[in-house]
C-alpha positions in Angstrom: 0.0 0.0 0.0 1.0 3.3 -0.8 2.4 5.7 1.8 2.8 8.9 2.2 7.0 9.7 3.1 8.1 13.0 4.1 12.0 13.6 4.5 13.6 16.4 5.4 17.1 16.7 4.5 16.3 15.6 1.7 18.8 16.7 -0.8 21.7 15.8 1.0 23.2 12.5 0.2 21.9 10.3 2.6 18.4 11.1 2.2 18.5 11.6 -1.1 18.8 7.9 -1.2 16.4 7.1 1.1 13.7 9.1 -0.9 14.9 7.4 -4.5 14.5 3.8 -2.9 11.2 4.5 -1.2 10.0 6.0 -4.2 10.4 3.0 -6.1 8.6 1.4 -3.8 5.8 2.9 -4.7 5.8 5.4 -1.9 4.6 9.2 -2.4 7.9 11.0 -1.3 7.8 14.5 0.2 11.5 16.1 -0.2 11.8 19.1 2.0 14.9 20.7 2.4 16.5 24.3 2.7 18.1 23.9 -0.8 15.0 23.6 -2.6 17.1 23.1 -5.8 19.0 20.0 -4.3 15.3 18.8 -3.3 13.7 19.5 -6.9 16.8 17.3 -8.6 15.9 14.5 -6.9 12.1 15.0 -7.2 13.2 15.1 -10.7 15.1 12.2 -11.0 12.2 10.1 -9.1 9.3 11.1 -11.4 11.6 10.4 -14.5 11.9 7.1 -12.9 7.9 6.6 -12.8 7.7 7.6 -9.2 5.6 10.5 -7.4 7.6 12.7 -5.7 7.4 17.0 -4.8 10.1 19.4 -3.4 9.4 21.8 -1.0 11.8 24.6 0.5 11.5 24.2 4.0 13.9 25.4 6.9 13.0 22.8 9.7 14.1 25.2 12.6 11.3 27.4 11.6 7.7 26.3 13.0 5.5 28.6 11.3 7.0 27.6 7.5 6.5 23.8 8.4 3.0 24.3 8.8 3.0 25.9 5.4 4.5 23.3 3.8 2.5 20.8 5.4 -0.6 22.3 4.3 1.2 21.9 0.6 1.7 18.6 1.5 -1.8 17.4 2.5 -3.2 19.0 -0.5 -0.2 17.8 -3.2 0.1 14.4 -1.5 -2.3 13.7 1.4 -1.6 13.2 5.3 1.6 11.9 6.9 2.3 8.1 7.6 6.0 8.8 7.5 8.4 11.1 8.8 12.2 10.8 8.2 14.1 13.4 10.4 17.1 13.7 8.0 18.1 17.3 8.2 21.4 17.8 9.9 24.6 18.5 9.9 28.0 20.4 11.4 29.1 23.9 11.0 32.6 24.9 11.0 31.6 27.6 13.4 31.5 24.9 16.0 35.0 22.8 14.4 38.2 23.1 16.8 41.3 23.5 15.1 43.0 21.2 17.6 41.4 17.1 18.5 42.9 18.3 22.2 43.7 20.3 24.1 46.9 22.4 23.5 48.9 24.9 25.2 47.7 28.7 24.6 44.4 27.2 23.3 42.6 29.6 25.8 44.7 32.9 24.1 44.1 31.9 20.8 42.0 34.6 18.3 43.2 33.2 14.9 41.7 30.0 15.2 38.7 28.2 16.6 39.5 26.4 20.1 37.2 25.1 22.7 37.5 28.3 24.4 36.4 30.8 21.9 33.8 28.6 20.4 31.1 31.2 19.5 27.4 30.2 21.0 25.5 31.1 18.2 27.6 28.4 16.2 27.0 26.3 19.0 23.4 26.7 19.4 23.0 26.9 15.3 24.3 23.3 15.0 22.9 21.8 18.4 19.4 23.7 17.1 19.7 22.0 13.7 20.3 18.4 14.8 17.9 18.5 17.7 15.3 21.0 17.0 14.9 19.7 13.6 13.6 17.2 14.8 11.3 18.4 17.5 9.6 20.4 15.1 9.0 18.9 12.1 7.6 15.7 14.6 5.4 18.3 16.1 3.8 19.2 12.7 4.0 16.1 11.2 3.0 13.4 13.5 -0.5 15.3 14.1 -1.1 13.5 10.5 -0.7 10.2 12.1 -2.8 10.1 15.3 -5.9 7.9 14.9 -4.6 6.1 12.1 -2.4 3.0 12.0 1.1 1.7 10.3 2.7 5.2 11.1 5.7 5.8 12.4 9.0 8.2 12.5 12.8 7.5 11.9 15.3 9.7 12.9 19.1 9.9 11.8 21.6 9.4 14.9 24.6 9.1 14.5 28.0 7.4 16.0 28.6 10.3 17.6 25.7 9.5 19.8 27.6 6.5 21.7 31.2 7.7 21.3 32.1 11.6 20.8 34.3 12.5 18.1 37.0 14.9 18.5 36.6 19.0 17.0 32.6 18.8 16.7 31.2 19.3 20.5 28.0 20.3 19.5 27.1 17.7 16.7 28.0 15.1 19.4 26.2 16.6 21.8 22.9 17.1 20.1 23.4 13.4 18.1 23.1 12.3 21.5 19.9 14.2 22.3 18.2 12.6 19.4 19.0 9.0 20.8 17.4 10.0 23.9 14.9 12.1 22.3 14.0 9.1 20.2 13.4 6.7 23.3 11.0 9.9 24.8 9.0 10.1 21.5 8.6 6.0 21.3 7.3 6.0 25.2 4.5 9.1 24.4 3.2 7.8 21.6 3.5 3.9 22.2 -0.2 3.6 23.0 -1.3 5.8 20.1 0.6 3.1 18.0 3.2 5.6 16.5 6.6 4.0 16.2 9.8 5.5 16.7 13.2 4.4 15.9 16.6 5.9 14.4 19.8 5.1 12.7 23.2 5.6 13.6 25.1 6.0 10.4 29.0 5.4 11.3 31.3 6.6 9.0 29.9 7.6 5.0 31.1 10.6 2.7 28.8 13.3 2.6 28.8 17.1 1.6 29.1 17.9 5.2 31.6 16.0 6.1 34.1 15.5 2.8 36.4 18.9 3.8 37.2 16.9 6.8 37.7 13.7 5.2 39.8 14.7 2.2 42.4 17.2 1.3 41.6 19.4 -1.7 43.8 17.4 -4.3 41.2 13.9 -3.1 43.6 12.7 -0.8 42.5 11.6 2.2 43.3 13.7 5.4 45.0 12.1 8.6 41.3 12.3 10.1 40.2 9.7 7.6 43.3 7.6 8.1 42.1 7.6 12.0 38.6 6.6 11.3 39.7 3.6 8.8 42.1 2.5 11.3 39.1 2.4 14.0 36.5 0.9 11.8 37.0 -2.4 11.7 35.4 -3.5 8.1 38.5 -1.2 7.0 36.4 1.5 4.5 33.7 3.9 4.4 30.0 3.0 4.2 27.9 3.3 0.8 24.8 5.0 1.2 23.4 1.9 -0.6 24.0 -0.3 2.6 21.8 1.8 4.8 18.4 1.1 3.0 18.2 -2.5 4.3 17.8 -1.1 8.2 15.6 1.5 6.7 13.4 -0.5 4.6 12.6 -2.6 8.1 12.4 0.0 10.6 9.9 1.6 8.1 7.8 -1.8 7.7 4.7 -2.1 10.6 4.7 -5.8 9.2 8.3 -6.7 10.2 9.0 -4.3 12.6 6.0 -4.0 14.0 6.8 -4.9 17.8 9.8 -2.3 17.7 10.0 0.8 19.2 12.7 3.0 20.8 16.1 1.6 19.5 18.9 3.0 17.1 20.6 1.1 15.1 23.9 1.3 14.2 25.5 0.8 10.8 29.1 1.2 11.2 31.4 -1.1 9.7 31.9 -2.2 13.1 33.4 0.8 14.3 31.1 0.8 17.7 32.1 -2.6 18.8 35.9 -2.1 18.4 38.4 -1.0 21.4 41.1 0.1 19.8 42.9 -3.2 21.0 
């Protein structure tokens, strides 16, 4: 049966995925995402393919246009059953120069340290991760009270178990949305609204490819670490998240789960260093 999917995020790489392959499933894909260009490409691509899909400009940290958009939504493609919280990210606002501490880190002005961290770059990442996800679940799940096979994913992330080094806030709010996730499954359990998340280990994105790789494709020592800490040895392909998706999605076979994040790392959770 046809469902209707709304994603937000969804132009970045990730979720661009996510909407393609639900898409072909016969799914009626809402693509919201701040870069309404990014969006419309792969709205595009999706109806080329035979599949229904709409792009809508939406900035998820701002209530009042969500409830615009849905509105668009319900008329263009009809109520909620899905919600993917994919909209994200880091800033380098809220990137430290140094992975530790370092002596004159507290004098420093020509470079970003813990110390000098400003707080709107903190609160604009920590907002963005956490937020957007409050309020697009706020506006969305409405669509799904009274009605069954609904439910809400949200995207995690391995900084939500271990804290990478250089991106405080991004761990920090990751973290939220684990918990946040186990709050949301609890209040609406008995309404018979699922939700679940991911925890995406290590995968090249827009965000995150200046950290990854030099300008000349090389990769940076950064990378090196992460590869030497993952123990499947590479980075994931966006292809080999769809699997967890596809189930978590499903009411049929995943209908008695609630609460949990799943990771997809390579490994990279399980291993000590040792």
């Amino acid at each position: 049966m046809s469902k209707v999917i709304v994603i937000t995020g969804a132009g970045g790489v990730l979720c661009s995925g996510f909407s393609e392959f639900l898409a072909s499933k016969g799914n009626r894909v809402a693509l919201l995402d701040l870069n309404e260009e990014a969006a419309q490409a792969v709205a595009e691509r999706i109806n080329s393919a035979g599949g229904t899909a709409a792009a809508y400009k939406c900035n998820v940290l701002d209530r009042e246009n969500i409830e615009q958009v849905h509105k668009s939504i319900l008329s263009d493609l009809g109520k909620c059953d899905i919600l993917i919280n994919g909209a994200g990210g880091n800033n380098p606002k809220c990137t430290t120069e140094h992975e530790e501490y370092q002596s004159g880190d507290e004098a420093a002005e020509d470079f970003l340290t813990f110390f000098n961290i400003d707080q709107t770059g903190f609160d604009f990442v920590f907002d963005l991760n956490l937020k957007g996800v409050l309020l697009p679940s706020q506006v969305f799940m409405t669509d799904m009270l009274g009605r069954k096979g609904c439910c809400v994913l949200n995207i995690s992330s391995m900084n939500a178990y271990r804290p990478l080094t250089k991106i405080p806030a991004y761990s920090a709010a990751k973290a939220a949305v684990g918990n946040f996730t186990q709050w949301l499954a609890v209040h609406f359990a008995k309404e018979g609204i699922r939700v679940n998340a991911i925890a995406p280990g290590f995968f090249v994105t827009n965000q995150n490819r200046a950290l990854l790789f030099n300008e000349d494709g090389t990769p940076t020592p950064r990378t090196d670490k992460i590869l030497r800490a993952t123990p499947m040895g590479r980075f994931g392909e966006s292809e080999e998240l769809l699997g967890a998706v596809e189930w978590l999605l499903d009411d049929q076979r995943a209908g008695f789960v609630t609460g949990v994040t799943i990771p997809i790392d390579g490994g990279f959770s399980a291993y000590s260093g040792v």
